[in-house]
C-alpha positions as CSV (number, residue, x, y, z in Angstrom):
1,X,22.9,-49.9,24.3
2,X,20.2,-51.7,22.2
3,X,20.5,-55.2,20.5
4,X,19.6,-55.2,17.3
5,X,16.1,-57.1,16.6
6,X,18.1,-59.7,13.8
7,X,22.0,-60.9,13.8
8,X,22.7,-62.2,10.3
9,X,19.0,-62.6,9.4
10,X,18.2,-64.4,13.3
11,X,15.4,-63.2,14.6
12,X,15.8,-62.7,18.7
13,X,12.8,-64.0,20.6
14,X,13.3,-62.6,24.2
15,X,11.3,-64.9,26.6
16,X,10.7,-63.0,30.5
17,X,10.3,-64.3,33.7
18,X,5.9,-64.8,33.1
19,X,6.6,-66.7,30.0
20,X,5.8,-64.7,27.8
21,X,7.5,-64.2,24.3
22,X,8.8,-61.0,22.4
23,X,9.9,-60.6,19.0
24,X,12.1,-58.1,18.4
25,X,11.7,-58.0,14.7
26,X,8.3,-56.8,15.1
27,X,8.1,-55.6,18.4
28,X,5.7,-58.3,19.4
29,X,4.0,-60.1,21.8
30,X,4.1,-63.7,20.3
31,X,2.9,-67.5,21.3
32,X,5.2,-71.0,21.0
33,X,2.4,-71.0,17.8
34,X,4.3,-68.3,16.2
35,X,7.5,-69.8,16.8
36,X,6.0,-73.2,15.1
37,X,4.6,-71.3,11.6
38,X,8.1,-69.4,11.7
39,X,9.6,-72.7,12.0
40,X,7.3,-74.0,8.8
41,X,8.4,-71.3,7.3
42,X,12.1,-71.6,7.6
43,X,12.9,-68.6,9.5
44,X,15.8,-68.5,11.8
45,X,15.6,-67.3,15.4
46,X,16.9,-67.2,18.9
47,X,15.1,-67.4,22.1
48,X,17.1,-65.6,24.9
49,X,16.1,-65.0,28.5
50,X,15.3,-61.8,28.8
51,X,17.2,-61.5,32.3
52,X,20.3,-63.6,31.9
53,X,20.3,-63.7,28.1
54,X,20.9,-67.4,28.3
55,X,20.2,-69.2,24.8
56,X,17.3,-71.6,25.8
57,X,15.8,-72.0,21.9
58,X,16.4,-75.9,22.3
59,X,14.5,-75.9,25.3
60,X,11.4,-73.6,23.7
61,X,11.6,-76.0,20.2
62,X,11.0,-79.2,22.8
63,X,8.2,-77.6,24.5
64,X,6.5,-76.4,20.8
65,X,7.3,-80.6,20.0
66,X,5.5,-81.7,23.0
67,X,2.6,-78.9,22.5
68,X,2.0,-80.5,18.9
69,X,2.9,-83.9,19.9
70,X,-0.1,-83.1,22.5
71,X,-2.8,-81.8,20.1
72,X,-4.0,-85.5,18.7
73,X,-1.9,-87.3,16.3
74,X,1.3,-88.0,17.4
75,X,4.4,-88.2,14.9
76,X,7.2,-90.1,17.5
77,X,6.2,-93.1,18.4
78,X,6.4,-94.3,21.5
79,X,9.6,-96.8,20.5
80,X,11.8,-94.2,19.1
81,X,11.0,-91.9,22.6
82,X,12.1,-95.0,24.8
83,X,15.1,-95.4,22.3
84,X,16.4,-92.0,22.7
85,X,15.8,-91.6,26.4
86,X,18.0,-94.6,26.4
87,X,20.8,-93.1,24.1
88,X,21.3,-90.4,26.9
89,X,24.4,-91.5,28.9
90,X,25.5,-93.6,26.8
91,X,29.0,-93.3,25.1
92,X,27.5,-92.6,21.5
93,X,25.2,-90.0,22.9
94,X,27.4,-87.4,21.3
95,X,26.9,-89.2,17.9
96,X,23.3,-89.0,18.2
97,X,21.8,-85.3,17.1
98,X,24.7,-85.4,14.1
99,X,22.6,-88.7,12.9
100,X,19.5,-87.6,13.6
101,X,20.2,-84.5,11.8
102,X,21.2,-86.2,8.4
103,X,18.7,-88.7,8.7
104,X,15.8,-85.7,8.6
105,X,18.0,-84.1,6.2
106,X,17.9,-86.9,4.1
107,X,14.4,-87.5,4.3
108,X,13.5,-84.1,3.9
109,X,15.3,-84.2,0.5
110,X,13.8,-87.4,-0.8
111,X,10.4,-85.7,0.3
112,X,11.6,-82.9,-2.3
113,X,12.3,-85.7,-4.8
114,X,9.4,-87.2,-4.9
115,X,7.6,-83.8,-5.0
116,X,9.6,-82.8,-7.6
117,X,9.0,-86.7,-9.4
118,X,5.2,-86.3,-9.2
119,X,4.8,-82.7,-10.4
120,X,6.8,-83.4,-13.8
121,X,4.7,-86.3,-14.1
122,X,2.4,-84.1,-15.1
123,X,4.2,-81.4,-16.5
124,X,3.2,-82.4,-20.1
125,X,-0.2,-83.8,-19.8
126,X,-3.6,-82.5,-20.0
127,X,-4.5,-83.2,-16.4
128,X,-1.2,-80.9,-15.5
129,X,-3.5,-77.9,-15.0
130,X,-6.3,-80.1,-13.4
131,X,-3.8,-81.5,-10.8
132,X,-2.8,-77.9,-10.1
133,X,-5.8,-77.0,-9.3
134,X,-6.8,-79.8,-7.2
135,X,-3.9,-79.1,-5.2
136,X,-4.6,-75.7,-5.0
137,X,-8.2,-76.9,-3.3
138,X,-6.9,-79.7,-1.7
139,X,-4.7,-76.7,0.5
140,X,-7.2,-74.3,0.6
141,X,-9.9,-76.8,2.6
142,X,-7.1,-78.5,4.7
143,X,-6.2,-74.7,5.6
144,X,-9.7,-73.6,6.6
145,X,-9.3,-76.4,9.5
146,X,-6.3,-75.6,10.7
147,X,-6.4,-74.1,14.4
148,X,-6.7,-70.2,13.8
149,X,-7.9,-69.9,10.9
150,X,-11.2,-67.3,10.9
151,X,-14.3,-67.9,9.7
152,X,-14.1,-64.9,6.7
153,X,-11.0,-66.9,5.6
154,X,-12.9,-69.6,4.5
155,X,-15.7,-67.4,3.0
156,X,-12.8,-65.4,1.0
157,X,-12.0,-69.0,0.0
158,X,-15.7,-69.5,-2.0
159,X,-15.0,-67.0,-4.5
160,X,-11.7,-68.5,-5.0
161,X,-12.9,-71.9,-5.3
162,X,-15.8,-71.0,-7.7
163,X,-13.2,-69.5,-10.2
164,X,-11.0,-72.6,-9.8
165,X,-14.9,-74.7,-10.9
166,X,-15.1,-72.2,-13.4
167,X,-11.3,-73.6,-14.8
168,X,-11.9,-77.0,-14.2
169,X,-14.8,-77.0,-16.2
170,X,-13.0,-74.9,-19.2
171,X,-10.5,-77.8,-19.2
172,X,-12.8,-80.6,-19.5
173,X,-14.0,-79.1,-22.5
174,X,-10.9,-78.7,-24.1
175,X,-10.0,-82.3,-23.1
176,X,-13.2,-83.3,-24.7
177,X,-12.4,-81.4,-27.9
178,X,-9.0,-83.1,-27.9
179,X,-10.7,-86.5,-27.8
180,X,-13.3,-85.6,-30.8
């Protein structure tokens, strides 16, 4: 009998015996950098082993952490690391990933807030479009430096950014005309 490749929109990841990673959504050899841009992305899955079918997806997310935590810039510091090795043991330890989990929660929400404060900032003004496409930019260079991305991507990225001058330059006009 087959599994299906998704339970209630879960994506199984089955991880074998020489490490490697299959999605069964797409039938797919995959890396722990997969799993991090599905993460990014918000899309739900499950890493089994593919002999026992044990779920070991908290194990896989700790080693993607340490990967990125690896890469350069770290985001724990070194404080909060010693602070949570210490919480294991302890009699609040259960109390500790419910916390931890409203805490990000909360920030992620106030992160939305402010996203959402700063964009109707500008909802109304002339610069609304020009911050639009700043932004635009702004993601299209940091995304020609991010690890994978091809060389043609960025030259795909020219033409884009030469209609974007193109705009910009349309609005300064009109912003000069509604100075005049």
């Amino acid at each position: 009998m087959k599994k299906s490749a998704a339970v209630d929109g879960v994506v199984i990841i089955k991880k074998y015996a020489n490490r490697r990673l299959y999605n069964t959504e797409t039938s797919s050899y995959i890396t722990l950098e997969h799993l991090a841009a599905m993460t990014r992305e918000g899309r739900d899955f499950k890493v089994v082993d593919a002999k026992t079918e044990d779920d070991i997806t908290h194990n896989v997310l700790t080693q993607i952490i340490m990967e990125e935590e690896s890469r350069g810039q770290t985001m724990l510091p070194v404080n909060f690391l010693r602070q949570l090795i210490a919480m294991y043991g302890d009699s609040m330890q259960a109390m500790v990933p419910g916390y931890l989990e409203a805490s990000m929660e909360g920030f992620r929400r106030n992160q939305a807030q402010f996203k959402s404060a700063v964009e109707g900032a500008f909802a109304h003004s002339p610069f609304a479009e020009i911050a639009k496409r700043n932004m635009a930019m702004f993601e299209a260079a940091t995304a020609a430096f991010k690890p994978g991305n091809a060389p043609d991507t960025v030259a795909h990225k020219d033409d884009e950014i030469a209609a974007l001058k193109e705009e910009l330059s349309r609005l300064h006009e009109k912003i000069e005309q509604l100075g005049k």
